[in-house]
mmCIF file of the C-alpha atoms, coordinates in Angstrom:
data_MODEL
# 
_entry.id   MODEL 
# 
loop_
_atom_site.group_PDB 
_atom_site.id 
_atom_site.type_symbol 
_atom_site.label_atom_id 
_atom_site.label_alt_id 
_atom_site.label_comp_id 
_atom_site.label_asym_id 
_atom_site.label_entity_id 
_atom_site.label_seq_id 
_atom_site.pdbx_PDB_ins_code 
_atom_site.Cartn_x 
_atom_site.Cartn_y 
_atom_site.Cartn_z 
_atom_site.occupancy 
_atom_site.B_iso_or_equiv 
_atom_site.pdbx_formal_charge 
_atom_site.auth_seq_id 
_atom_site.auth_comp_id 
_atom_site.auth_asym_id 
_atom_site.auth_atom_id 
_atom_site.pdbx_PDB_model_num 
ATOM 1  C CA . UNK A 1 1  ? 60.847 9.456   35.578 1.00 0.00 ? 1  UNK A CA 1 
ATOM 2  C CA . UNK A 1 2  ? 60.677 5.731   35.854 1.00 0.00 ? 2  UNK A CA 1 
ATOM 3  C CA . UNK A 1 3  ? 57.558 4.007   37.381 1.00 0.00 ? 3  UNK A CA 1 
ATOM 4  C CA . UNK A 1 4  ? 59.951 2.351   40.182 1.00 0.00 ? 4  UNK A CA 1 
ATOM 5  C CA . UNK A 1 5  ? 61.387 6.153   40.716 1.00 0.00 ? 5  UNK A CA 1 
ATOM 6  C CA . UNK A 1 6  ? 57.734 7.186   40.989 1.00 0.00 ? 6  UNK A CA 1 
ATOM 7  C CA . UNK A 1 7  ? 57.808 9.197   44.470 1.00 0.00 ? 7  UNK A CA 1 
ATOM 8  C CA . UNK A 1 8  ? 60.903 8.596   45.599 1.00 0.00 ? 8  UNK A CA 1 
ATOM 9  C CA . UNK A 1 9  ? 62.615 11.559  46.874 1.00 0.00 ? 9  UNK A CA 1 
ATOM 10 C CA . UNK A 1 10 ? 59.520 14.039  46.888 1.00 0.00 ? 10 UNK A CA 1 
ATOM 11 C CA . UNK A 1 11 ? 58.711 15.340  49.775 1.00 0.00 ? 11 UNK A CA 1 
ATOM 12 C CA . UNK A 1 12 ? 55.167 16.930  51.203 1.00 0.00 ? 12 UNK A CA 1 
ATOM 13 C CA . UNK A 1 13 ? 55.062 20.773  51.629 1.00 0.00 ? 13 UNK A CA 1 
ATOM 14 C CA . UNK A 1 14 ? 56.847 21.294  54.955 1.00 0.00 ? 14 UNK A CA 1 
ATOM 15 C CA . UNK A 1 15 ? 53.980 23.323  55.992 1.00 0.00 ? 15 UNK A CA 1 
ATOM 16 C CA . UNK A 1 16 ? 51.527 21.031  55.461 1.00 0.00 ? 16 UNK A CA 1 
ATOM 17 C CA . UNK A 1 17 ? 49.947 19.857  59.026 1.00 0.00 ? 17 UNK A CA 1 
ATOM 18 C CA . UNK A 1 18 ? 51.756 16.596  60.807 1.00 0.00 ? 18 UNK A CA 1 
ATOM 19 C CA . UNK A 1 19 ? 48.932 14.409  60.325 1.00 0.00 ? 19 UNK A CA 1 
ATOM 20 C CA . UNK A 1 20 ? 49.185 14.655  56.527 1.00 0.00 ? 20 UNK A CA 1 
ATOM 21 C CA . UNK A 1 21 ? 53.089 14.470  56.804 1.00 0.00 ? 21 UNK A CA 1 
ATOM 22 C CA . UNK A 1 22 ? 52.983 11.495  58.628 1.00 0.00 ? 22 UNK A CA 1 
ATOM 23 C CA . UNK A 1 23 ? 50.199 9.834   56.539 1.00 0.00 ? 23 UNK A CA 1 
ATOM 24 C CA . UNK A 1 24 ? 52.087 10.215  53.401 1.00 0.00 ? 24 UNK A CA 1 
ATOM 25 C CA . UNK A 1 25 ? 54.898 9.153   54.552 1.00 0.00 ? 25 UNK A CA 1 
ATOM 26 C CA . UNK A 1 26 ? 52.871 5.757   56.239 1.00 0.00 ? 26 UNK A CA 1 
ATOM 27 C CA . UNK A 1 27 ? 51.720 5.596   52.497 1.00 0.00 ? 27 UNK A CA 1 
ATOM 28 C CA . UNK A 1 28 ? 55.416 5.468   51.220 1.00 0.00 ? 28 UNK A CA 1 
ATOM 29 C CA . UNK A 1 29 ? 56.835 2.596   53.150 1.00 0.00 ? 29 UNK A CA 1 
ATOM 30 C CA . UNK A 1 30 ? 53.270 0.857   52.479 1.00 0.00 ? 30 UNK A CA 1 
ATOM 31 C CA . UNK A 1 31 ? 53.959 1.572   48.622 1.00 0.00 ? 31 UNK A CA 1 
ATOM 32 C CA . UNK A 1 32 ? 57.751 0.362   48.692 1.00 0.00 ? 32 UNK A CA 1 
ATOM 33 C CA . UNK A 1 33 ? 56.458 -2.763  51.266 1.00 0.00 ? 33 UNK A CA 1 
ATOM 34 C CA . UNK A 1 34 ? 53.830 -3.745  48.182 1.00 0.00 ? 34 UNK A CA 1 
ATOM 35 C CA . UNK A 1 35 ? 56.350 -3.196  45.333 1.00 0.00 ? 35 UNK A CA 1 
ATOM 36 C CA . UNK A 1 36 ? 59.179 -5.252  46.890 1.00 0.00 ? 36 UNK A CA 1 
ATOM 37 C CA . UNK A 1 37 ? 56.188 -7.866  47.293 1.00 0.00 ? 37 UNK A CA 1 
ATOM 38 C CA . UNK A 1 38 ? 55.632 -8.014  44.221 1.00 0.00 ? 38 UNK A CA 1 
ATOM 39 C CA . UNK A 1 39 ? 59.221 -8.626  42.902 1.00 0.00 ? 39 UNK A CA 1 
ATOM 40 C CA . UNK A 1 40 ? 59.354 -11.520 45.154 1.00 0.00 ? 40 UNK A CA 1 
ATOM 41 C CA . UNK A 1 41 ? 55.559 -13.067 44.689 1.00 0.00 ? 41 UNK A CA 1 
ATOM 42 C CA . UNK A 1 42 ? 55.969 -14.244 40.869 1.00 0.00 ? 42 UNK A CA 1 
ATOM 43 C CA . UNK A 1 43 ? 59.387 -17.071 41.866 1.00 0.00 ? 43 UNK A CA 1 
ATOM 44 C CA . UNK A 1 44 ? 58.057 -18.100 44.795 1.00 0.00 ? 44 UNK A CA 1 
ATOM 45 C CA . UNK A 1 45 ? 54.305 -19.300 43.389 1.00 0.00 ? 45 UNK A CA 1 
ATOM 46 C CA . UNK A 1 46 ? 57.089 -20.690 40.438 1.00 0.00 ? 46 UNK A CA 1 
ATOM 47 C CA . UNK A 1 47 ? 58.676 -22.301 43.269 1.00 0.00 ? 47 UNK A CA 1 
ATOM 48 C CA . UNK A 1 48 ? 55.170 -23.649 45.145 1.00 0.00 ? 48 UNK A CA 1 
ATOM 49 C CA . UNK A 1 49 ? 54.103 -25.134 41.704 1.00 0.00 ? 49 UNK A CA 1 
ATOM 50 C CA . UNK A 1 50 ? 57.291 -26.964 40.501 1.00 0.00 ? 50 UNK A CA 1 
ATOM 51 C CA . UNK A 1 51 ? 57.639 -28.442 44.199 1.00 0.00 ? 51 UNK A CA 1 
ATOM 52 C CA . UNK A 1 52 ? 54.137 -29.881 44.200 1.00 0.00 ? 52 UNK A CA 1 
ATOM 53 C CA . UNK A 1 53 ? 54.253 -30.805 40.756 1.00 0.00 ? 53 UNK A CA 1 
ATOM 54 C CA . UNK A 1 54 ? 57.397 -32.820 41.978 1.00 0.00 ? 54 UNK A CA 1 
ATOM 55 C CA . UNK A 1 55 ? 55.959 -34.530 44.630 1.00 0.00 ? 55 UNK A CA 1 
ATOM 56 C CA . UNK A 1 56 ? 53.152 -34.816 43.979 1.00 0.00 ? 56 UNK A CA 1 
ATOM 57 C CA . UNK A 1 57 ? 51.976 -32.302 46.750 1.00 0.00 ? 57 UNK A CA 1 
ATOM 58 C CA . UNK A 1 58 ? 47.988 -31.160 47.186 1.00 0.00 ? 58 UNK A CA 1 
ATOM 59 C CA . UNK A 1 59 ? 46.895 -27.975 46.796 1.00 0.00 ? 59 UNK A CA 1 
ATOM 60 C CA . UNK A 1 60 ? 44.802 -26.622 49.637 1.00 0.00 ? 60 UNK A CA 1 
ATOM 61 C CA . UNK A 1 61 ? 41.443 -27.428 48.229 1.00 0.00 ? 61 UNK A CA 1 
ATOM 62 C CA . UNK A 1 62 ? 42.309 -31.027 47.574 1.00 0.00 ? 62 UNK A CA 1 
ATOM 63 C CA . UNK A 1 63 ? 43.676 -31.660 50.900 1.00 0.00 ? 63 UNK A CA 1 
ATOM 64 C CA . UNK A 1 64 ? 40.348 -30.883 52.299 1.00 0.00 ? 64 UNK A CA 1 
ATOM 65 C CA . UNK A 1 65 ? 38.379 -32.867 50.437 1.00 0.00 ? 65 UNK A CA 1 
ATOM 66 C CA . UNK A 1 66 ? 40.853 -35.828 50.629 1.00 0.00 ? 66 UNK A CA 1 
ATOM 67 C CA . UNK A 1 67 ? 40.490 -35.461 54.521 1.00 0.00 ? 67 UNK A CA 1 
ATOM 68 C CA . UNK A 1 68 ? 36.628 -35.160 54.069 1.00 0.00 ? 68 UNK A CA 1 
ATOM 69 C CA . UNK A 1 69 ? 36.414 -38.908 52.273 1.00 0.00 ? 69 UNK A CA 1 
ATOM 70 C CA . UNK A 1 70 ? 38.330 -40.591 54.827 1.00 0.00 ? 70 UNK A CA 1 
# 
């Protein structure tokens, strides 16, 4: 089984109370929600970098202090 398969299509014990059903279930979409945010995170911080390496943007640290001096 691959990792990305990992879960996908098993099921909890039908008679297992609601509660649990639903809470593994909440935990699935929360566990696909965190993988597909992962895929994405990696080009978009690539992205963030190469645009304020560009132009010479501030990071978020050195905007503050630049606002600080003046």
């Amino acid at each position: 089984m691959a990792a990305a398969d990992h879960g996908a299509g098993e099921r909890v014990d039908p008679g297992e109370p609601e509660p649990l059903r639903e809470e593994v279930e909440r935990l699935r979409a929360q566990l696909r929600d965190l993988r597909a945010r992962a895929r994405v995170h990696p080009p978009v911080s690539q992205a963030q970098g190469m645009l304020r390496e560009r132009y010479a943007l501030l990071g978020r640290a050195a905007r503050g202090s630049r606002l600080r001096r003046s």
